[in-house]
MDAnalysis code that builds the backbone (N, CA, C; Angstrom):
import MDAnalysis as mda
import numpy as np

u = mda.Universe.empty(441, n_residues=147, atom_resindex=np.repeat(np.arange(147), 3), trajectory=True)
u.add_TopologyAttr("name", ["N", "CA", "C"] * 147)
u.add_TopologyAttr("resid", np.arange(1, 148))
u.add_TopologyAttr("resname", ["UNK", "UNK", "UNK", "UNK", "UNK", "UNK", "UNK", "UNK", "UNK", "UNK", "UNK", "UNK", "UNK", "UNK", "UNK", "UNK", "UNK", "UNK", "UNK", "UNK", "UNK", "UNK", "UNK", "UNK", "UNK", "UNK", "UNK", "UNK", "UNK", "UNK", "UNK", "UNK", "UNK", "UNK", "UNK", "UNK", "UNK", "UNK", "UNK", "UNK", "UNK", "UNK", "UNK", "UNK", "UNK", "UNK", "UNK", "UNK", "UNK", "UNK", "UNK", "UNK", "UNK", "UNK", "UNK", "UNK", "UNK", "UNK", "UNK", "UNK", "UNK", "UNK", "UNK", "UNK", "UNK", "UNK", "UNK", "UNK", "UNK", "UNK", "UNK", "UNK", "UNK", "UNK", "UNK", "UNK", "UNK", "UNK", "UNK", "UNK", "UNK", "UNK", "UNK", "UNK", "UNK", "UNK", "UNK", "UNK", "UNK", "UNK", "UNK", "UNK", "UNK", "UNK", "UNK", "UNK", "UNK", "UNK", "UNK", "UNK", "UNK", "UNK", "UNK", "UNK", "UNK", "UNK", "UNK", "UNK", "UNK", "UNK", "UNK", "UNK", "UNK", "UNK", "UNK", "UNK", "UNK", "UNK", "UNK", "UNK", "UNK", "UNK", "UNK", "UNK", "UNK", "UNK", "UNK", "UNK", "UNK", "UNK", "UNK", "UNK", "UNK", "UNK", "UNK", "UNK", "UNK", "UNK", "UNK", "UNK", "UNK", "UNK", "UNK", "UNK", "UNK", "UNK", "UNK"])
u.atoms.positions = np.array([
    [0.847, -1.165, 0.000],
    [0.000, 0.000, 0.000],
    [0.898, 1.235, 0.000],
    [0.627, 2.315, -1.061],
    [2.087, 3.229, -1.092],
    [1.393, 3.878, -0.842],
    [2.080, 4.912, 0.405],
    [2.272, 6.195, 1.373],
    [1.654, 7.787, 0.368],
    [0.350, 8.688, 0.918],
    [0.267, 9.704, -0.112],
    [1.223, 9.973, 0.532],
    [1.254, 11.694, 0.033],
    [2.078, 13.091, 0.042],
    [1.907, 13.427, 1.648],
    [0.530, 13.338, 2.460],
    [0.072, 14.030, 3.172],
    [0.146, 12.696, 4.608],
    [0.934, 11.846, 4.081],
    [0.774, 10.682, 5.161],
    [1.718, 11.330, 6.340],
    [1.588, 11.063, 7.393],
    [2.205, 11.500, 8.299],
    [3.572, 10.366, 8.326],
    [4.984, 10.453, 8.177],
    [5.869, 9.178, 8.261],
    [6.795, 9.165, 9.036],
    [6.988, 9.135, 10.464],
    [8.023, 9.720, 11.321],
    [9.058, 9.076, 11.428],
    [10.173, 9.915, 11.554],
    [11.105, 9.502, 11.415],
    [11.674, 9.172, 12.940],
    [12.343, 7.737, 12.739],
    [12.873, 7.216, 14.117],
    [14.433, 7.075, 14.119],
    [15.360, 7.198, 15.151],
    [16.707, 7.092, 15.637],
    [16.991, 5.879, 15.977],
    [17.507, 4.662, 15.364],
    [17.781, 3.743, 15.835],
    [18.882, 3.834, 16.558],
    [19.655, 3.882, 17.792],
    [21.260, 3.612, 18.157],
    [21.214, 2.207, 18.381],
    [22.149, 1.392, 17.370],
    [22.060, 0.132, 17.170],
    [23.841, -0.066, 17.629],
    [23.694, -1.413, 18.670],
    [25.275, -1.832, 19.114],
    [26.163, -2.380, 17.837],
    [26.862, -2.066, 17.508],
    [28.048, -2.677, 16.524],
    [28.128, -4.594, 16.541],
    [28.086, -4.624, 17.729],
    [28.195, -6.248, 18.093],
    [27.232, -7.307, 17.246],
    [25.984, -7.085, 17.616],
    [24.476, -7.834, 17.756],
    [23.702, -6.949, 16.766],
    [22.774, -5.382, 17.436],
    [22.402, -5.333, 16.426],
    [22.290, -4.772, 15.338],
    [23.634, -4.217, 14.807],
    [23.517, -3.459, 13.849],
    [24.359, -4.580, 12.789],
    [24.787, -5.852, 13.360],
    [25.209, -6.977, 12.457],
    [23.439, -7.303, 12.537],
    [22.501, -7.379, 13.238],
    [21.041, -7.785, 13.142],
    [20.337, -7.286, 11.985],
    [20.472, -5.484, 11.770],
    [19.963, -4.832, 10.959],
    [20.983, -5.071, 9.736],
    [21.571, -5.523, 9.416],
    [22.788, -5.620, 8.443],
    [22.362, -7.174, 7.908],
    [21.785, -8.071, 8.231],
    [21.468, -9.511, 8.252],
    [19.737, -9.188, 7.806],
    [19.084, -8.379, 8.209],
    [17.750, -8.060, 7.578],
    [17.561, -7.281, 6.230],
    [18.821, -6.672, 6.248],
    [18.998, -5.844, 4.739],
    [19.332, -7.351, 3.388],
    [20.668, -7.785, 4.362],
    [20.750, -9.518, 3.157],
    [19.470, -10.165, 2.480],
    [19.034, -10.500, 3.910],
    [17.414, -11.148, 3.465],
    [16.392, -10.404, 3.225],
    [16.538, -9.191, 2.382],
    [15.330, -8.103, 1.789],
    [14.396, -8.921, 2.684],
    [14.296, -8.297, 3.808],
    [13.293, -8.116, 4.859],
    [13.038, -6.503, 5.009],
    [11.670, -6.066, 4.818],
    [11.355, -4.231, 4.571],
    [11.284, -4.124, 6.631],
    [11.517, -3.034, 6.421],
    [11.291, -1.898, 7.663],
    [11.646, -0.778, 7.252],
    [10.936, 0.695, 7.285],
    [10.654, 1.273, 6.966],
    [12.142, 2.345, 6.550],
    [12.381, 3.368, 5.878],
    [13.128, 3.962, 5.663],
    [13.488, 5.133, 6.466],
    [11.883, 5.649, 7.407],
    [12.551, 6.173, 7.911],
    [13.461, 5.994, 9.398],
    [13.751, 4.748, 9.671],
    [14.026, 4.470, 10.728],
    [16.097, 4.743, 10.058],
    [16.342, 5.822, 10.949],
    [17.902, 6.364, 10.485],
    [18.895, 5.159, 11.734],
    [19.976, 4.755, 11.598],
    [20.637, 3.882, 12.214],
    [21.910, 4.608, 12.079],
    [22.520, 4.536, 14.018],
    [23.289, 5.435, 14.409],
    [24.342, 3.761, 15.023],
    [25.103, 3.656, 14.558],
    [25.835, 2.876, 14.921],
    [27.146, 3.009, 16.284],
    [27.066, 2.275, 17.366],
    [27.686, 2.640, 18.657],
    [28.920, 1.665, 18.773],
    [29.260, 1.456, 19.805],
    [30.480, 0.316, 19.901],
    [29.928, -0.606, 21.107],
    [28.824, -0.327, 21.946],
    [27.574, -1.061, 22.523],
    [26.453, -0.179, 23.336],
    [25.833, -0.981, 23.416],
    [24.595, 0.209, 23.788],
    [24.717, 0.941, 25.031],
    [25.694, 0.562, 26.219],
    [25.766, 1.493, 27.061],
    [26.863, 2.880, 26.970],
    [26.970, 2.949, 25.473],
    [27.717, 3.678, 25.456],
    [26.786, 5.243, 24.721],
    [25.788, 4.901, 24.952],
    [24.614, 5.997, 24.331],
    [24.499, 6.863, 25.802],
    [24.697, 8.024, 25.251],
    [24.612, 8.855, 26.357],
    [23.272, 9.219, 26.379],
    [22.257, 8.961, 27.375],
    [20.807, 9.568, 27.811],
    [20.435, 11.455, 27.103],
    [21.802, 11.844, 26.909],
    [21.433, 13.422, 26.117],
    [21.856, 13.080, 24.672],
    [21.661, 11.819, 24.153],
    [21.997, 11.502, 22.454],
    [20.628, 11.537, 22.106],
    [20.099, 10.605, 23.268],
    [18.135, 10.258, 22.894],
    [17.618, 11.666, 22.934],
    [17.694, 12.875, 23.517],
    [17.042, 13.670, 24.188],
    [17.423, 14.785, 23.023],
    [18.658, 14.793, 22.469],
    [19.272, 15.583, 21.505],
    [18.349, 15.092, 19.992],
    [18.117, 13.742, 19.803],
    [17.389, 13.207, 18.765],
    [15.854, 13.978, 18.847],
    [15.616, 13.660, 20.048],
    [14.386, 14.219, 20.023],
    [13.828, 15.678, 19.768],
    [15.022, 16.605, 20.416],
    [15.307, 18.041, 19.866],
    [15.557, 18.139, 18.247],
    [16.418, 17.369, 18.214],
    [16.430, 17.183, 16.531],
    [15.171, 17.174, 15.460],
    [13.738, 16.453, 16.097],
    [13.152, 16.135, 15.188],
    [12.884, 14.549, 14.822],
    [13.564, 13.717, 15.858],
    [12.869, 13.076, 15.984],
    [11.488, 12.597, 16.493],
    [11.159, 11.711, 15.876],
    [9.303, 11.434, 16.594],
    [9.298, 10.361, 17.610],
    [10.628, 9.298, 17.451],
    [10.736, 7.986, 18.015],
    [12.078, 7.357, 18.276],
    [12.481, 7.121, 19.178],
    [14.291, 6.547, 19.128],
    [14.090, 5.467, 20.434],
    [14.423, 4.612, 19.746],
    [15.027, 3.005, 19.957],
    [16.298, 2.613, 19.926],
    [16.948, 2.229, 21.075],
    [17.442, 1.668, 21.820],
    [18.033, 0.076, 21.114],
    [18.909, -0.335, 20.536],
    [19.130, -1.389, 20.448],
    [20.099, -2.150, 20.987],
    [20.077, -3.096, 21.328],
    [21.199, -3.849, 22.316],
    [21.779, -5.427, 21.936],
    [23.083, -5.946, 22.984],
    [23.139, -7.551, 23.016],
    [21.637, -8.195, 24.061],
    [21.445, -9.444, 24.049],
    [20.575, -9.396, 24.623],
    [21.651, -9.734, 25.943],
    [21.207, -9.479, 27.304],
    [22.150, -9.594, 28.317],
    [22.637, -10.923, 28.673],
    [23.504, -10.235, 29.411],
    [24.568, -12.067, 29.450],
    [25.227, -12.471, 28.125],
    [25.342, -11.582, 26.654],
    [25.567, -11.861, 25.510],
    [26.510, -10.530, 25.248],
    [26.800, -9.724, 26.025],
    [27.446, -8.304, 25.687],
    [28.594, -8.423, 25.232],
    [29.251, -7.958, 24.116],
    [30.638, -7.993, 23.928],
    [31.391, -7.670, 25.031],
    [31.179, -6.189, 25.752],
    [32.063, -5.915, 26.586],
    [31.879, -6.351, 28.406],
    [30.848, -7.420, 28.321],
    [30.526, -8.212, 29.479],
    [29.489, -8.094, 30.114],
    [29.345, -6.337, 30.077],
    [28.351, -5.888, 31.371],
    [27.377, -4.601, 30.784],
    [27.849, -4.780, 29.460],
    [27.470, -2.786, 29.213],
    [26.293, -3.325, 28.992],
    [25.303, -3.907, 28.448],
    [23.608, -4.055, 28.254],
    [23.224, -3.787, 29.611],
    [23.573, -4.009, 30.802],
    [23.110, -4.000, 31.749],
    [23.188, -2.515, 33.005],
    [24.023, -1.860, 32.608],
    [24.274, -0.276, 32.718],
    [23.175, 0.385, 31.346],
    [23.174, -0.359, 30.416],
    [22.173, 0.218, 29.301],
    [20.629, 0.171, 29.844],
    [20.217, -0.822, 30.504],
    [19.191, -0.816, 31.082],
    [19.107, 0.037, 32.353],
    [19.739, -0.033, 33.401],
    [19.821, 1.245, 34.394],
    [19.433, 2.770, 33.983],
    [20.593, 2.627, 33.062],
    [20.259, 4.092, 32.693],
    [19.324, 4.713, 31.591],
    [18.900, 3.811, 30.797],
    [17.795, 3.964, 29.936],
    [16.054, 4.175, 30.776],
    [16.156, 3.191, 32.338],
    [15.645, 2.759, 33.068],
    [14.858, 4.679, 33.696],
    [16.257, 5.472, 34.108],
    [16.090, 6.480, 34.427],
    [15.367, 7.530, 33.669],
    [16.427, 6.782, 32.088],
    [15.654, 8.275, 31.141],
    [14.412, 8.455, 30.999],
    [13.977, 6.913, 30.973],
    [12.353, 7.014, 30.666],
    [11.349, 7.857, 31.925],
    [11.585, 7.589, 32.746],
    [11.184, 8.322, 34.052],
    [11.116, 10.053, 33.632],
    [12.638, 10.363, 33.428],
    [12.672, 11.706, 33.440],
    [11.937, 11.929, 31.687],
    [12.208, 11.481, 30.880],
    [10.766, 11.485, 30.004],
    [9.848, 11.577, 30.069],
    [9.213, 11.070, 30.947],
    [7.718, 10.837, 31.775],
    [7.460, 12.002, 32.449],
    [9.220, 12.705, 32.859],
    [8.613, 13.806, 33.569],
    [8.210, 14.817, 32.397],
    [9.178, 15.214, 31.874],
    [8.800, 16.261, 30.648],
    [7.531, 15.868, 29.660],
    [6.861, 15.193, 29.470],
    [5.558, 15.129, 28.807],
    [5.844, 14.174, 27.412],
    [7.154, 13.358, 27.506],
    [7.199, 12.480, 26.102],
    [6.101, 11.443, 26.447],
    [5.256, 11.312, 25.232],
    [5.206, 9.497, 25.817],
    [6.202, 8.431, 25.785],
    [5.914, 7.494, 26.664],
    [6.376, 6.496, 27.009],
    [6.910, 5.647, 25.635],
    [5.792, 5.740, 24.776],
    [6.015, 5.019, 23.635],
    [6.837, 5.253, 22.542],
    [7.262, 6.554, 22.590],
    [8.011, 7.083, 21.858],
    [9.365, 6.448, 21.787],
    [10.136, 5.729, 22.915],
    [11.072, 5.232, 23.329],
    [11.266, 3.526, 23.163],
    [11.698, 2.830, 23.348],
    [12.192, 1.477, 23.379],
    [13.521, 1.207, 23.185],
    [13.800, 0.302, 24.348],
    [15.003, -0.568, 24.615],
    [14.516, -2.217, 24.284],
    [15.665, -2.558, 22.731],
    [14.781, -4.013, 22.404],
    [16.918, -4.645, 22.204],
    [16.407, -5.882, 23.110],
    [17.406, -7.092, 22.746],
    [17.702, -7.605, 21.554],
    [18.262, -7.087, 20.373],
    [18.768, -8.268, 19.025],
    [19.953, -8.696, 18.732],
    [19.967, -10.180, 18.492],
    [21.087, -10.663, 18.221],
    [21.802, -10.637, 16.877],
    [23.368, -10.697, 16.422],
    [23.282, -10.874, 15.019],
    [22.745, -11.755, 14.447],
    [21.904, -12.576, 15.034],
    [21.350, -13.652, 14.309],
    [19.774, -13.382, 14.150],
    [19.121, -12.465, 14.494],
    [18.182, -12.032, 14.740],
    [17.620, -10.723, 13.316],
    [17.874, -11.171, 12.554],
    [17.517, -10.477, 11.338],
    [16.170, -10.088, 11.260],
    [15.477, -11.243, 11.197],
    [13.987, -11.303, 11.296],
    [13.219, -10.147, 12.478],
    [14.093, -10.819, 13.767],
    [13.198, -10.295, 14.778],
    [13.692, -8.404, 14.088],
    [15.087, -8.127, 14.166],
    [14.776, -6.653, 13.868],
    [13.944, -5.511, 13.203],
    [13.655, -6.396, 11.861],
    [13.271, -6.120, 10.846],
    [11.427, -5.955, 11.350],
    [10.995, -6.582, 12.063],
    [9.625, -7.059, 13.233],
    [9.399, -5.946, 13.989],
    [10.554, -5.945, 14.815],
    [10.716, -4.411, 15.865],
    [10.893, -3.181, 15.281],
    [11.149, -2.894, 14.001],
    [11.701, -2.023, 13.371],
    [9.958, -1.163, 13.046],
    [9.467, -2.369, 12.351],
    [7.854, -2.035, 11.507],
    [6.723, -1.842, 12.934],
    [7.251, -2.557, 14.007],
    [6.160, -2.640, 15.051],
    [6.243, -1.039, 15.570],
    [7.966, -0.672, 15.809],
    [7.537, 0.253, 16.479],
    [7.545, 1.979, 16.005],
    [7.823, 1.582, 14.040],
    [7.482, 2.783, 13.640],
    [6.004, 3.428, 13.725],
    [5.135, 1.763, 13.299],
    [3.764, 2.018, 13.401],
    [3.187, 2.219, 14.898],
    [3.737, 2.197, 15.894],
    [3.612, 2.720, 17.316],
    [3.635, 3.864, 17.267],
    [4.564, 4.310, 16.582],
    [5.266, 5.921, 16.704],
    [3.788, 6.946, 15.604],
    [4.043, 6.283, 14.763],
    [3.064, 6.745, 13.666],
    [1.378, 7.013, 14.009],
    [1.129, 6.550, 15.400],
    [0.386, 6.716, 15.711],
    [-0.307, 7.545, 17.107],
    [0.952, 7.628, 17.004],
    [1.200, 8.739, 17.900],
    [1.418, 10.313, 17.870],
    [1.618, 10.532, 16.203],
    [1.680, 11.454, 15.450],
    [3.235, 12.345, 15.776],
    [2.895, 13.117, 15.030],
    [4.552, 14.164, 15.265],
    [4.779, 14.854, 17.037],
    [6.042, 14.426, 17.121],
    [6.340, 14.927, 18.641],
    [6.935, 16.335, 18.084],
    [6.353, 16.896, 19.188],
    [6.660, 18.143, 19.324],
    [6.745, 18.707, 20.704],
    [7.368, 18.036, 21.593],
    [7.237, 18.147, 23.044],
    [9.028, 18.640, 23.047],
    [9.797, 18.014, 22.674],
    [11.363, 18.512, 22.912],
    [11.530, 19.445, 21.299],
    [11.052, 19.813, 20.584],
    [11.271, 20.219, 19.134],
    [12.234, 21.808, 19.054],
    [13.073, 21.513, 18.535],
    [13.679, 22.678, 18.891],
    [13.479, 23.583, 17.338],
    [12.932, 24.749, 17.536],
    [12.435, 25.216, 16.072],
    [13.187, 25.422, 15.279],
    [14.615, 25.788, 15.597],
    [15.665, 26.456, 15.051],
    [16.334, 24.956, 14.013],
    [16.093, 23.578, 14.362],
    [16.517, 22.747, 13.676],
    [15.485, 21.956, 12.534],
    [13.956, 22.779, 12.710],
    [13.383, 22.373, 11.447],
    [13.978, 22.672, 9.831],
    [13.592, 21.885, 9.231],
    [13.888, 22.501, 7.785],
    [12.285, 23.102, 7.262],
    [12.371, 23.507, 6.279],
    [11.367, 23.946, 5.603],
    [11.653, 24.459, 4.263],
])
């Protein structure tokens, strides 16, 4: 079903770990598995290395939706970082909650490099989450729209 002019299509921030899943999203591109285009992929060296003002900066940016991607735990390259990724992702959402984002706007999801499928799943589930949630404009900083 192709998208009019006037469709609303938001664009989401993936920060995807180097390890798991951005070999995940890299393994869903092989097997032409679709998820949407606008989901942009910010590649890290693991997910606790996303600083809580990268998400918050995305969102100033113009993003509508940013996801969180990780090893699943106990699977981390660097042993322990998924699990500081959850702590502190743990917090942001809170202080999100305080400033008026929704909740949904956000997600922290486990993929493995072997996990092509599932990304490609999470990718479509949670643009159409986002998409229905319409354009955020709660952190929007005006000065970085285009027009």
């Amino acid at each position: 079903m192709p998208m009019s002019e006037t469709e609303f299509r938001p664009l989401v921030v993936a920060f995807c770990c180097n390890w798991c899943s951005y070999a995940g999203a890299d393994l869903a591109g092989t097997n032409r598995l679709n998820y949407p285009a606008e989901v942009k992929i910010v590649r890290v060296p693991c997910s606790c290395r996303v600083n809580p003002m990268f998400v918050l900066r995305a969102f100033q940016r113009g993003a509508d939706g940013v996801i969180l991607c990780g090893c699943h735990p106990g699977d981390c390259h660097y042993t322990s970082g998924n699990y500081f990724t959850r702590r502190r992702m743990t917090l942001l959402f809170s202080m999100l909650d305080f400033l008026g984002i929704e909740k949904e706007r956000t997600r922290v999801e486990w993929v493995s490099a072997a996990e092509g499928a599932k990304f490609a799943a999470t990718m479509n589930d949670f643009v159409q989450t986002v998409a229905a949630l319409g354009k955020n404009r709660r952190l929007e900083d005006l000065r970085c729209r285009k027009e």
